[in-house]
C-alpha positions as CSV (number, residue, x, y, z in Angstrom):
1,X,98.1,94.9,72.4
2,X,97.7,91.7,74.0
3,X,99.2,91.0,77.9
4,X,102.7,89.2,76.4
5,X,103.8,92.0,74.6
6,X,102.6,94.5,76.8
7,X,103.9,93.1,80.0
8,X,107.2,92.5,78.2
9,X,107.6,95.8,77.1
10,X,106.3,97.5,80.2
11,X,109.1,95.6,81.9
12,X,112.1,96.3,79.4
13,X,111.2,99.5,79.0
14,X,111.9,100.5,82.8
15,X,114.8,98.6,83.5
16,X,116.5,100.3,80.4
17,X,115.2,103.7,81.9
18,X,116.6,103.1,85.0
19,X,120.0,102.2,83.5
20,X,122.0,105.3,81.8
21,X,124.3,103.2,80.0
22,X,123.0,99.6,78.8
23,X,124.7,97.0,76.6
24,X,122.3,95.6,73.7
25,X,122.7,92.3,72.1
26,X,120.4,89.9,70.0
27,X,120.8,85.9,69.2
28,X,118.3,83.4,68.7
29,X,117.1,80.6,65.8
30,X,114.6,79.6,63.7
31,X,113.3,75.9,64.0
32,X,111.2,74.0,61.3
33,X,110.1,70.1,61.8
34,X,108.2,68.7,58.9
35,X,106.7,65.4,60.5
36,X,105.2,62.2,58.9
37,X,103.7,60.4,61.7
38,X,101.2,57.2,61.3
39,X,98.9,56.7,64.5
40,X,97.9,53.3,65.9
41,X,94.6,52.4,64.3
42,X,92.0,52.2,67.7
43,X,93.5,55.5,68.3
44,X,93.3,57.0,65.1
45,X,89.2,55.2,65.2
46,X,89.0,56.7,69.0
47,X,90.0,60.4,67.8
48,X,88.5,60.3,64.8
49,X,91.7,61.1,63.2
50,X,93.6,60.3,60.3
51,X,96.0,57.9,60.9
52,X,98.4,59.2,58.3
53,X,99.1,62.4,59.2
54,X,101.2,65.1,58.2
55,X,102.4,68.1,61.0
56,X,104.3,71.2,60.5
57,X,105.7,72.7,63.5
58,X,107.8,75.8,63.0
59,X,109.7,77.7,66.4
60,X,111.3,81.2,66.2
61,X,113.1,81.9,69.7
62,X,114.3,85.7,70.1
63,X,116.9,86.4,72.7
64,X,117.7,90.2,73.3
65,X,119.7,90.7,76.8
66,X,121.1,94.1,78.2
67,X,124.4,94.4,80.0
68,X,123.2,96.7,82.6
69,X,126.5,96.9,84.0
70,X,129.8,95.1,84.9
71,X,127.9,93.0,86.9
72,X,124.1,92.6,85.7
73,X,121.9,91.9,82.6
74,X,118.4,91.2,81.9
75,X,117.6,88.0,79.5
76,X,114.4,88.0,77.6
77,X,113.7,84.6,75.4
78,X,110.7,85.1,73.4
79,X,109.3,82.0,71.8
80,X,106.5,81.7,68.5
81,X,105.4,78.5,68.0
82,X,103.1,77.4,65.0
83,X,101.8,74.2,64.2
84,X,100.1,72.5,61.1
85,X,98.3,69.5,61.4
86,X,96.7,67.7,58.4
87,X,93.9,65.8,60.4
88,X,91.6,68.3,62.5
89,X,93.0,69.0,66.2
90,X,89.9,67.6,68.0
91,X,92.1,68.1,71.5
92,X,93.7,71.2,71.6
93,X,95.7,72.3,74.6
94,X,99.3,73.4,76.5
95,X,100.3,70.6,78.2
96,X,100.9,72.3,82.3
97,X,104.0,73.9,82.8
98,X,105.2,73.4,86.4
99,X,106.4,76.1,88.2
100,X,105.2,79.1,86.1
101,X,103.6,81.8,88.4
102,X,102.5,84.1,86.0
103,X,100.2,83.4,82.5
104,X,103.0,84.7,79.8
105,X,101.3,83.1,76.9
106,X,99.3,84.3,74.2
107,X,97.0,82.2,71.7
108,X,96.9,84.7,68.6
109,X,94.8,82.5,66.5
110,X,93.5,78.3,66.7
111,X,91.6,76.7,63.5
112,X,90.7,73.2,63.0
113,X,94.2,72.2,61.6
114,X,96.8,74.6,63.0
115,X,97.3,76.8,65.9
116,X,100.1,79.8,66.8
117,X,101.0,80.2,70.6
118,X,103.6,83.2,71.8
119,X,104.5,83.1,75.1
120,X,107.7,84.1,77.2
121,X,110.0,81.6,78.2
122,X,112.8,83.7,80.0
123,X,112.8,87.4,81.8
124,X,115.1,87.5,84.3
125,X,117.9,89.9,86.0
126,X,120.7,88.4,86.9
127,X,123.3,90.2,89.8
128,X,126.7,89.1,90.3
129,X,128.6,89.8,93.1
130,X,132.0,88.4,95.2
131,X,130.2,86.1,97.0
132,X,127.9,84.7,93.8
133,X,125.2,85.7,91.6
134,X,121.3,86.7,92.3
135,X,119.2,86.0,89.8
136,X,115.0,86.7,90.0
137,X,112.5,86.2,87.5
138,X,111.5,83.5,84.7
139,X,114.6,81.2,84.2
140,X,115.9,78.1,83.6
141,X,116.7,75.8,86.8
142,X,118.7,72.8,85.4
143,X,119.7,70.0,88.3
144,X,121.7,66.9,87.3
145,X,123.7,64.8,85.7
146,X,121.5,62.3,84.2
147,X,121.8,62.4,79.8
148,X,118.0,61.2,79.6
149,X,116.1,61.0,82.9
150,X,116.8,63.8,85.8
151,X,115.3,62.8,89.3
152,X,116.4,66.0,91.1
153,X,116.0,68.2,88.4
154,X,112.5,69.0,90.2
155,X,111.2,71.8,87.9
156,X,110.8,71.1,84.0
157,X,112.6,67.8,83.0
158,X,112.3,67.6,78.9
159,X,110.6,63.8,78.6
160,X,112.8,61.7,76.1
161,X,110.5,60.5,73.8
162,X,110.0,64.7,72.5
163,X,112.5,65.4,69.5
164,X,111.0,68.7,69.1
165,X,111.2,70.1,72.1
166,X,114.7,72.0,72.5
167,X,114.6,74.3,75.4
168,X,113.5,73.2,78.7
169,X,110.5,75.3,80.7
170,X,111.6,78.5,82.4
171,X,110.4,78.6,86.1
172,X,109.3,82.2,88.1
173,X,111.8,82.4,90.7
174,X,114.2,83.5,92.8
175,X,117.8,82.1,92.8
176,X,120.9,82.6,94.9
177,X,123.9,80.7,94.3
178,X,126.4,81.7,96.7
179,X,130.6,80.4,95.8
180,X,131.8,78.5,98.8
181,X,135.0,78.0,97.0
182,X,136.7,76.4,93.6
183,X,134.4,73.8,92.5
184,X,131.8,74.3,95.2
185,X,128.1,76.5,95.6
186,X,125.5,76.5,97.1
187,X,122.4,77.3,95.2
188,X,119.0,78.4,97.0
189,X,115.4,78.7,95.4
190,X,112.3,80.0,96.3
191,X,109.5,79.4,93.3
192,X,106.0,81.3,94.5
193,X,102.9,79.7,92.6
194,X,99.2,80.7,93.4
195,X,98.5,79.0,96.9
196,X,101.8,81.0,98.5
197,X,101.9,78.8,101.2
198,X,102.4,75.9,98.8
199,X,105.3,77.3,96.9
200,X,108.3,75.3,96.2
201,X,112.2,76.1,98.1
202,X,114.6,74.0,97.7
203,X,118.8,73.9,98.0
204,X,121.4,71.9,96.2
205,X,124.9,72.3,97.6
206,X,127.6,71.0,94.7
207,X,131.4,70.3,95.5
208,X,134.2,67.9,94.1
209,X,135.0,64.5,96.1
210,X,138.2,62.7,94.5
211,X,137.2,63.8,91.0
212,X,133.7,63.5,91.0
213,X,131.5,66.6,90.9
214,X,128.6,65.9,94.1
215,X,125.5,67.4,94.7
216,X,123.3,67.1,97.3
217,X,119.1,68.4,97.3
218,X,116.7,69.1,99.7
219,X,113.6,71.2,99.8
220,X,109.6,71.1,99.5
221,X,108.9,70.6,95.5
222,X,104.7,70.1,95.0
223,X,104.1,69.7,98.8
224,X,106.0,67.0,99.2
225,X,109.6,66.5,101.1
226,X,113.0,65.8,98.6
227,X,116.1,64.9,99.8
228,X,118.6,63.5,96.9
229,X,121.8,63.6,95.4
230,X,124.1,63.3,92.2
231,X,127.6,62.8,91.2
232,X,129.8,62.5,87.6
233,X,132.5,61.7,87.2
234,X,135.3,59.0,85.5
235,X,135.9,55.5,86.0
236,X,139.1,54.4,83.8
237,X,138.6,55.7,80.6
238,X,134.7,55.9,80.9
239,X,132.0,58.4,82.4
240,X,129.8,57.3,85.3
241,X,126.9,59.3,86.6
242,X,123.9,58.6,89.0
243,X,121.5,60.9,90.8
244,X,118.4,59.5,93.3
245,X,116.0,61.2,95.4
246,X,113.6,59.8,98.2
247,X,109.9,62.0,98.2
248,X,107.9,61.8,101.1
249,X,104.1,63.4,101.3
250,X,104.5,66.7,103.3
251,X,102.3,64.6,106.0
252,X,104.0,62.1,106.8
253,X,107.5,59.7,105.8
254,X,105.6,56.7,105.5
255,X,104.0,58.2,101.8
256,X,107.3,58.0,99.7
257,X,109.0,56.7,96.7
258,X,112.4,56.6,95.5
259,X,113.5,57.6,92.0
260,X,117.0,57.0,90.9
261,X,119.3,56.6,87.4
262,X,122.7,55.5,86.8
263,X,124.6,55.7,83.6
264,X,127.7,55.2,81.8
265,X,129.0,56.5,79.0
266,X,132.5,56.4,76.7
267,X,134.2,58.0,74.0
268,X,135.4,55.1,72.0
269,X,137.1,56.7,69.7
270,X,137.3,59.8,68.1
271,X,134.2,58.7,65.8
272,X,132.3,56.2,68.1
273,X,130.9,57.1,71.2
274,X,128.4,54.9,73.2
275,X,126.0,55.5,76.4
276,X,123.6,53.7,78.2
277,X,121.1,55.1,81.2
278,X,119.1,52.7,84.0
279,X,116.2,54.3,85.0
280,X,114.6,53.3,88.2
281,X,111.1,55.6,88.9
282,X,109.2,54.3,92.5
283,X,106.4,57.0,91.7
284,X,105.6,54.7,88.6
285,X,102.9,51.7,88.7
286,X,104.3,47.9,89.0
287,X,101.3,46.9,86.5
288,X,99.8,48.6,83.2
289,X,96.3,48.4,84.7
290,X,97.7,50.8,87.9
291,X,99.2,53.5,84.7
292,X,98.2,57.2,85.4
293,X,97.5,58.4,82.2
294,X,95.9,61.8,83.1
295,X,99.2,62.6,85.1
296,X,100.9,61.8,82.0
297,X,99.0,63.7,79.4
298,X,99.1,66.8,82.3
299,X,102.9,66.6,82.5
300,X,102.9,65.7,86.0
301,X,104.9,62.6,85.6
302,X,106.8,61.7,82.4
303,X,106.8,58.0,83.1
304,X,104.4,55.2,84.0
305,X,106.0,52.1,84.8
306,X,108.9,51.4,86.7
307,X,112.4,50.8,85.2
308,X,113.6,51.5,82.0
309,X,116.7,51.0,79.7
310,X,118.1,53.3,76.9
311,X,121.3,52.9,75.0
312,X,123.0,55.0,72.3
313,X,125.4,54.8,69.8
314,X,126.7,57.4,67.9
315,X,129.2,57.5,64.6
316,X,131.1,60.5,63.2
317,X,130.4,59.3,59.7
318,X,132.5,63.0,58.8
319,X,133.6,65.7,60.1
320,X,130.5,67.5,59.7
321,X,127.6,64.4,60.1
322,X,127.0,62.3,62.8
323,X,124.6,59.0,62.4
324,X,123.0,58.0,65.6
325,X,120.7,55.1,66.8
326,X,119.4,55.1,70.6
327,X,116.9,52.5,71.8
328,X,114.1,52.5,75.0
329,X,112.8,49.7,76.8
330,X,110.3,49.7,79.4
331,X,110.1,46.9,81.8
332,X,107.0,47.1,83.1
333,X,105.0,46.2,80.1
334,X,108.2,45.8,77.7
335,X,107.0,48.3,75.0
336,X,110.0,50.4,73.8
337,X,110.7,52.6,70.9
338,X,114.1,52.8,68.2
339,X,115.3,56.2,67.2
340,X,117.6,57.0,64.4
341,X,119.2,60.5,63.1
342,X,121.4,61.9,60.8
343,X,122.7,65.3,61.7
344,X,124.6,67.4,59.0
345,X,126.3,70.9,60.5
346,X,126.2,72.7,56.7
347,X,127.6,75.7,58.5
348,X,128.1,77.8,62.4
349,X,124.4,79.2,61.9
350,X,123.0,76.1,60.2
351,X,122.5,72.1,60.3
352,X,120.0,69.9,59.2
353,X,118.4,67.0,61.1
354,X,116.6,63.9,59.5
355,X,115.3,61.5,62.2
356,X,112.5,58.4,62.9
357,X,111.0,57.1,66.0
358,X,109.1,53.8,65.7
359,X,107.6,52.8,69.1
360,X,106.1,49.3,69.6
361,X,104.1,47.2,72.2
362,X,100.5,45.7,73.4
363,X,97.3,47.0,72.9
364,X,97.6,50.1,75.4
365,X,100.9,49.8,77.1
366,X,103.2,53.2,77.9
367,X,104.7,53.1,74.4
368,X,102.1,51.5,71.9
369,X,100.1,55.2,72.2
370,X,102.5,56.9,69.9
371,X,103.0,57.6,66.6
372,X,105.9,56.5,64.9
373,X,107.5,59.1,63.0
374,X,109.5,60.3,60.3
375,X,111.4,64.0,60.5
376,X,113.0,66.2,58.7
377,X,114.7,69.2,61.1
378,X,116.4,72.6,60.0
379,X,118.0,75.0,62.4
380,X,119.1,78.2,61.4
381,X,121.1,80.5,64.3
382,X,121.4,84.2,64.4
């Protein structure tokens, strides 16, 4: 037995020992993408890759939790993840996952053209109590309001340009979130990593101003200094939300940048909704020849240049299918990239995505490096 399973079971094993009386319950899907993805030709040439290619990535998630009591349960999310590709995987690895303490993954098997990864992506235990809930182990941190880009959301922020990826990262931590009253808490975090004296703490206090939900964030993320905030809210008939943060080197102010977004979005009718999302990122270079790729491919950073537009529109076409079309454009260099779906819900437990992504711009600039696609997604829930 390899150290996922083993770990995992070691672990379930004894909390449901040390509970008399537990409360079982299952969920989870099953996620398939078939992808047809064509590769810019230097790249395909650099990689020595087709630049036709076809990938397969299919995703089961298991979710078994125990009621311990009243007042606590323990969440387990187990992911598989197996992926076909048609040309040869030259470059194979997991892109870093910030804020993970402990190596829950486990690489059962890697050939030439696929590879199969396990790993945990929650285990946590979760007490509530009058004055909030305590929650310690692998979980999901979510800080916020932005619908594409989140500058405080410090731990795993999905990057918009994945249409596979569903769940964000789990982080090993500890979390209190303490009720200050209605519509206000105050959450505290402590994430250990290796170096102990480099682990990240951090606080966001959250409260309602004249209808807007506020936050405000503080703390020591990847040794360096945070203070932001957030708010959402209406203005007439249409949503408004901004967050921004200011990061300063542990050693001294004077090493900072400031990161901010502000969007807007409306419900047009009962069919037609529309958003759009400015994206302002000061850790970003001011010229393509400054760009950080090796932060980029590490997943360090998730953007390059500086600011960045995206709009969407999206139809009800019927009750049960939605068309949307969203677009991206990057300032800095002006690449971009178009993305179109058509979701169909054939049922509670299952819908059916078929989507594109065409990105365009220079020789080398943020966008031109990937493939434009063509998917088909299915999603089955149990």
């Amino acid at each position: 037995m390899t150290r996922v399973p083993t770990l995992t079971l070691i672990l379930w094993c004894a909390v449901v020992t040390a509970f008399s009386q537990v409360d079982l319950k299952f969920s989870g899907y099953v996620a398939n993408f078939p992808i047809y993805q064509i590769l810019k030709e230097p790249l395909a040439t650099l990689t020595s890759s087709d630049r036709i290619q076809f990938v397969d990535v299919s995703r089961v998630r298991l979710r078994p939790s125990l009621d311990l009591s009243s007042n606590a349960f323990l969440m387990l999310e187990y992911e598989i993840n197996a992926t076909y590709f048609s040309s040869p995987i030259l470059f194979l690895t997991q892109p870093q996952t910030r804020g993970q303490l402990a190596d829950l993954t486990w690489n059962p098997d890697i050939g030439t053209h696929w590879s199969a990864v396990h790993y945990v992506d929650r285990l946590y235990l979760r007490q509530s109590s009058s004055i909030g809930d305590f929650t310690i182990g692998r979980q999901r941190i979510s800080w916020g309001t932005g619908r594409v880009w989140n500058p405080t959301d410090l731990f795993n922020p999905i990057n918009p340009t994945s249409f596979s990826k569903i769940e964000k990262d789990g982080v090993d931590a500890v979390l209190g979130k303490f009720v200050l009253g209605n519509f206000s808490d105050l959450s505290i975090v402590w994430n250990p990593i290796e170096e102990f004296r480099r682990s990240n703490t951090g606080g966001r206090l959250r409260t309602n101003i004249g209808g807007y939900d506020v936050s405000l964030v503080g703390g020591l993320f990847d040794e360096r200094r945070i203070i932001g905030a957030d708010f959402a809210g209406n203005i007439w008939d249409a949503g408004l939300r901004g967050e921004a943060i200011v990061s300063a080197s542990r050693g001294s102010w004077r090493d900072n940048f400031v990161k901010y977004i502000i969007g807007v979005d409306n419900q047009f009718t009962q069919k037609l909704y529309a958003m759009a999302e400015f994206l302002y990122n000061g850790e970003g270079k001011s010229r393509p020849s400054e760009y950080e790729f090796q932060r980029l491919i590490s997943g360090q950073i998730l953007n390059l240049g500086r600011e960045y537009l995206t709009g969407l529109v999206s139809y009800l076409v019927h009750p049960l299918a939605t068309f949307s079309v969203s677009t991206t454009y990057a300032f800095t260099d002006c690449s971009g990239f178009l993305s179109a779906t058509f979701a169909y819900s054939a049922s509670d437990e299952a819908a059916l995505t078929l989507g594109g992504q065409v990105f365009y711009g220079d020789e080398f600039d943020e966008y031109w490096w990937y493939p434009s696609t063509l998917y088909l997604r299915g999603d089955w829930f149990f």
